[in-house]
VOGU-3710 file (C-alpha; in Angstrom, 3 decimals, decimal comma):
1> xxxxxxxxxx> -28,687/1,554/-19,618  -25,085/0,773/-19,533  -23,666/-2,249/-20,472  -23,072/-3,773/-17,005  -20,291/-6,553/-18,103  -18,032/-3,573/-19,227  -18,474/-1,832/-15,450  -17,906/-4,928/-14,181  -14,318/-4,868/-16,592  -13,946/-2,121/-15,262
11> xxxxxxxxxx> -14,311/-2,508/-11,665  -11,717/-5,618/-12,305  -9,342/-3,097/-13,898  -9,540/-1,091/-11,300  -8,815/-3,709/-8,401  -5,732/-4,636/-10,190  -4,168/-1,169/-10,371  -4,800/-1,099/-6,672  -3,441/-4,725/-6,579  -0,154/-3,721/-8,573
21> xxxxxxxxxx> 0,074/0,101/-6,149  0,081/-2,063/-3,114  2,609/-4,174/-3,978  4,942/-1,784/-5,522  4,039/0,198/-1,675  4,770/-3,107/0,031  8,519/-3,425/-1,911  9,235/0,269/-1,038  8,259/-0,172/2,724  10,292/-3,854/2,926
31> xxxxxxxxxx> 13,208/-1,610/1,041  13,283/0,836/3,630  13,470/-1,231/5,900  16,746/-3,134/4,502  18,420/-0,215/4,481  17,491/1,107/7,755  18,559/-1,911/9,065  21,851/-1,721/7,180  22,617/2,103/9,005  21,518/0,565/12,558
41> xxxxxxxxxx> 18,173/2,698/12,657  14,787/1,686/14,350  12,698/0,478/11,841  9,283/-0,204/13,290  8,326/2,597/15,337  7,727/4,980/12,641  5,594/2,251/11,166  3,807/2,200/14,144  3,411/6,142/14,693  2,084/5,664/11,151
51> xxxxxxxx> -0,446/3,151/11,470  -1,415/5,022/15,052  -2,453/8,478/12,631  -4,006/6,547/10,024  -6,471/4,968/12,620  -7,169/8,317/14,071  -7,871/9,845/10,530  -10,545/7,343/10,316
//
């Protein structure tokens, strides 16, 4: 039988890479959306056509 505290490590490791990949997403998104707003371009709506597939996907 496996060791369960070193899943359990694991596990942890694991929800802070997807921790640290959701921020780093977050900081890309909030960029583009500085510099869309710098050139005068709409920045919600693709955000919103986005989160509109992603619901339908699930």
């Amino acid at each position: 039988m496996a060791d369960l505290s070193k899943l359990w490590e694991q596990i942890d490791q694991a929800d802070q890479d997807l921790v640290k990949a959701l921020v780093k997403k977050y900081d890309l998104v909030m960029e583009v959306g500085r510099v869309k707003r710098e050139k005068g371009q709409a920045v919600y709506q693709e955000i919103m056509d986005q989160a509109k597939r992603l619901e339908e996907d699930f």
